[in-house]
C-alpha positions in Angstrom: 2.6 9.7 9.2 4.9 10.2 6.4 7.2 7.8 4.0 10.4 9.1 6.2 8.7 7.3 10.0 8.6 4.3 7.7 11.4 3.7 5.2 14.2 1.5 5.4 17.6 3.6 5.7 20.0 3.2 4.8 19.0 1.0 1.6 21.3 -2.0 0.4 21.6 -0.8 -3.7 23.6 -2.4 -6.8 25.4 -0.7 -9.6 23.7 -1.9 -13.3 26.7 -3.8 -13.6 26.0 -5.9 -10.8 25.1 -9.7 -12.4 22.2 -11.0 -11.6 23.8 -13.8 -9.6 24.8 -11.3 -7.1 21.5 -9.6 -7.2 20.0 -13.1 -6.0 22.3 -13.8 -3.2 21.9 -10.0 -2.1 18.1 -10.5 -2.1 18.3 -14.2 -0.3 21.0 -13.1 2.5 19.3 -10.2 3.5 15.6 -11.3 3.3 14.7 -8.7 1.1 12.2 -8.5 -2.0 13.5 -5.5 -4.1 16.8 -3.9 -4.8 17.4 -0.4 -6.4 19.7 0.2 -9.0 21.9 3.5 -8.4 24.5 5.4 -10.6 28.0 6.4 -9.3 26.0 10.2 -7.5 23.7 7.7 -5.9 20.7 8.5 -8.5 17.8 5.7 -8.9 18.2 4.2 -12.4 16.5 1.2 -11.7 15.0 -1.6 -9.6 15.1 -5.1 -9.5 12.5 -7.0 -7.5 11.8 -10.5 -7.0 9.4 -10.8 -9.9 12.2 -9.7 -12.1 13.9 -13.0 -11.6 10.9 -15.5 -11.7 11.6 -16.7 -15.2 15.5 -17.1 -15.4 16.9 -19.9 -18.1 19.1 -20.8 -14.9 15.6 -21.9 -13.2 14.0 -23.6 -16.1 11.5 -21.2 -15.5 11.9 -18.9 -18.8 8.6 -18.4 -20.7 7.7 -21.3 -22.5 6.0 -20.1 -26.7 4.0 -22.3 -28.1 3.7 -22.4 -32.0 0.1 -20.3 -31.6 1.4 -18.1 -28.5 4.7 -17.3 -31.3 1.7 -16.6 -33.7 0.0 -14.0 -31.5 3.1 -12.3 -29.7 5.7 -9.7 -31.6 8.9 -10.4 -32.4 9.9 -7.8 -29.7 8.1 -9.5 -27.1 9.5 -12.2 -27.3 13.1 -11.1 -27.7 12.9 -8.7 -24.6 11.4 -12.1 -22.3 14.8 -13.9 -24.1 16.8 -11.0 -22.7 14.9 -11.0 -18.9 15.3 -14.4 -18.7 19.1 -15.1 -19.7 20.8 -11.4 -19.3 23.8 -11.7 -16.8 23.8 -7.5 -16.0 21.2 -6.1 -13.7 20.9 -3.2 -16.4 19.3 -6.0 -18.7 16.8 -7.0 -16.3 16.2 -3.8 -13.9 12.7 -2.0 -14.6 13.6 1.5 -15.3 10.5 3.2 -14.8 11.4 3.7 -11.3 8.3 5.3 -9.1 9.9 7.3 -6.5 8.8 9.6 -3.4 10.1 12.2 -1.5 10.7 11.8 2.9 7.6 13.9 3.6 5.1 12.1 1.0 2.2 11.0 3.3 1.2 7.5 4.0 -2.0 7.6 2.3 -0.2 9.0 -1.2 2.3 6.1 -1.0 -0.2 3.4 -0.2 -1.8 5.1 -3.3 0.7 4.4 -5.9 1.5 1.0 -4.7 -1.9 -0.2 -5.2 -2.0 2.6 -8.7 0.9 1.4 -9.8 0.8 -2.2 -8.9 4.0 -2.3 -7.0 5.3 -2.9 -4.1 8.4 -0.8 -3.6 8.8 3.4 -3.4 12.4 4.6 -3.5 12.2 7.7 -1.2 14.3 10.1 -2.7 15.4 13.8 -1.1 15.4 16.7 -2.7 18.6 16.4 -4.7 17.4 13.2 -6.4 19.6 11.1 -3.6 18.6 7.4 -2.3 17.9 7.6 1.2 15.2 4.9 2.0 12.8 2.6 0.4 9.1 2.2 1.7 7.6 -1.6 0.8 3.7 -2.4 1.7 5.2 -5.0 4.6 6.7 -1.2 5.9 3.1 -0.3 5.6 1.6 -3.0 7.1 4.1 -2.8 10.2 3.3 0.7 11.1 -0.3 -0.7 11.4 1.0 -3.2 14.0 2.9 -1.2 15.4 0.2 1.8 16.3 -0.5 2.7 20.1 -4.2 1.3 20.7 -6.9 3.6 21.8 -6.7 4.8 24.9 -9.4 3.8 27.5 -11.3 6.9 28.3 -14.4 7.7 29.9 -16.8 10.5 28.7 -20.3 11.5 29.1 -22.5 9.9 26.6 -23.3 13.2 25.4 -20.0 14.2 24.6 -19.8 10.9 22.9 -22.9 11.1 20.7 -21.6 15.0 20.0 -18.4 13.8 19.0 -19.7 10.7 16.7 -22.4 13.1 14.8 -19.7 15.6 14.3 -17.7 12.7 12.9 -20.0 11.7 10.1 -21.0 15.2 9.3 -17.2 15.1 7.9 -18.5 12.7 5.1 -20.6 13.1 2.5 -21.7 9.3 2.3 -22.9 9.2 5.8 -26.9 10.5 5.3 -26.7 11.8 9.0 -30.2 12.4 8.3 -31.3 9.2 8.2 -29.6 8.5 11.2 -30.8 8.1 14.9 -28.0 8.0 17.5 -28.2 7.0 21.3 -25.5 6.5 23.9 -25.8 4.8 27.3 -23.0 4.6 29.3 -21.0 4.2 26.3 -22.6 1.9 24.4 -23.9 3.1 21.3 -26.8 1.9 19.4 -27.5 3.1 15.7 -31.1 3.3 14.4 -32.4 4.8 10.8 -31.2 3.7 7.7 -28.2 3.8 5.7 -28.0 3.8 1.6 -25.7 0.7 1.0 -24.4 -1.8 3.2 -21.1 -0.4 2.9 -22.1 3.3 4.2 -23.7 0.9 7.1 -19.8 -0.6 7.8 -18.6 2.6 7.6 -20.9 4.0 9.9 -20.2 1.3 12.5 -16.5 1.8 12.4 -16.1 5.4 12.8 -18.8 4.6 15.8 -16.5 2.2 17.3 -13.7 4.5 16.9 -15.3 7.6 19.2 -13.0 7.5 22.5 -15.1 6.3 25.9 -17.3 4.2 23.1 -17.6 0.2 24.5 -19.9 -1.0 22.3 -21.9 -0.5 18.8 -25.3 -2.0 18.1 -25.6 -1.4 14.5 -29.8 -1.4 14.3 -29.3 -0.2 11.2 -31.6 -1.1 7.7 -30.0 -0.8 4.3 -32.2 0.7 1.9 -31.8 2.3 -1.9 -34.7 4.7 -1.5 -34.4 7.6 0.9 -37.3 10.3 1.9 -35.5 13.5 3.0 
């Protein structure tokens, strides 16, 4: 899938002159946790997020300095918190390092620079630099609830046992050497050993993921040391 079978479209946006009043209300009416920031051509100068509004004077919620915490913070610091937390103009408060993807940016790449980037908002953006969705990590999370299950087939254990060792040939963590596969009117049982408890998972999952497969028993041993 790709950031375009997920994105919100259209996006709800505010200027830079938008206050930040407005940019609460907008957020609160329309159950929403970010907002971009676009210019008059519809560019993305900015966003303003949730977390851009935690510590607002209007709150009580501003950053609190202690006489030691003045001591170990800069002067610019602490000026640039005094203008987050009492600025009326989006502009003042908007992060302008915007991280921004295009419609046909996979899933996996966006997922990618949320966690990277530690955010939790990609403007999409087409090729002209124009706003025309937004991908958040609930949109992410919905197209995981929202994927057709796995169709109930039936195939020969064979087939099945071909089609699971041709599975973990495809990685290079799964020792397939190690391994000892056998299918029995779908149930799969694993034998050997695997080199961490997490290649065991792993091994288990793709199992479990082999259509006509009803059930894994993961005989598997975990073990550091392997004899090829």
């Amino acid at each position: 899938m790709q950031a375009r079978d997920v994105m919100v479209s259209p996006v709800i946006t505010v200027g830079k002159h938008t206050t930040v009043r407005e940019v609460a209300n907008i957020l609160l009416k329309n159950r929403i946790s970010a907002v971009p920031v676009v210019d008059n051509a519809d560019k993305v100068v900015g966003i303003v997020t949730e977390g851009d509004l935690m510590h607002r004077a209007e709150a009580g919620t501003e950053r609190a300095y202690s006489w030691w915490l003045h001591f170990l913070t800069d002067d610019a610091t602490i000026a640039a918190d005094y203008v987050k937390s009492h600025a009326a103009k989006v502009q003042d408060v908007m992060t302008s390092d915007v991280v921004t993807a295009a419609p046909e940016t996979p899933l996996n790449e966006i997922a990618t620079l949320l966690e990277e980037r530690q955010i939790k908002h990609v403007p999409i953006v087409n090729k002209d630099g124009n706003l025309v969705g937004i991908v958040s990590r609930a949109n992410l999370i919905q197209a995981v609830a929202s994927a057709s299950p796995k169709l109930e087939v039936t195939l020969p254990d064979s087939t099945i046992r071909q089609q699971l060792l041709d599975e973990l040939k495809k990685h290079s963590w799964a020792h397939t050497l190690n391994l000892s596969v056998t299918v029995t009117n779908g149930i799969v049982d694993l034998w050997g050993c695997a080199e961490s408890g997490e290649e065991r998972k792993a091994i288990r999952v793709i199992a479990e993921a082999i259509p006509g497969v009803t059930l894994v028993n993961d005989h598997l041993a975990v073990s550091s040391t392997f004899v090829y």
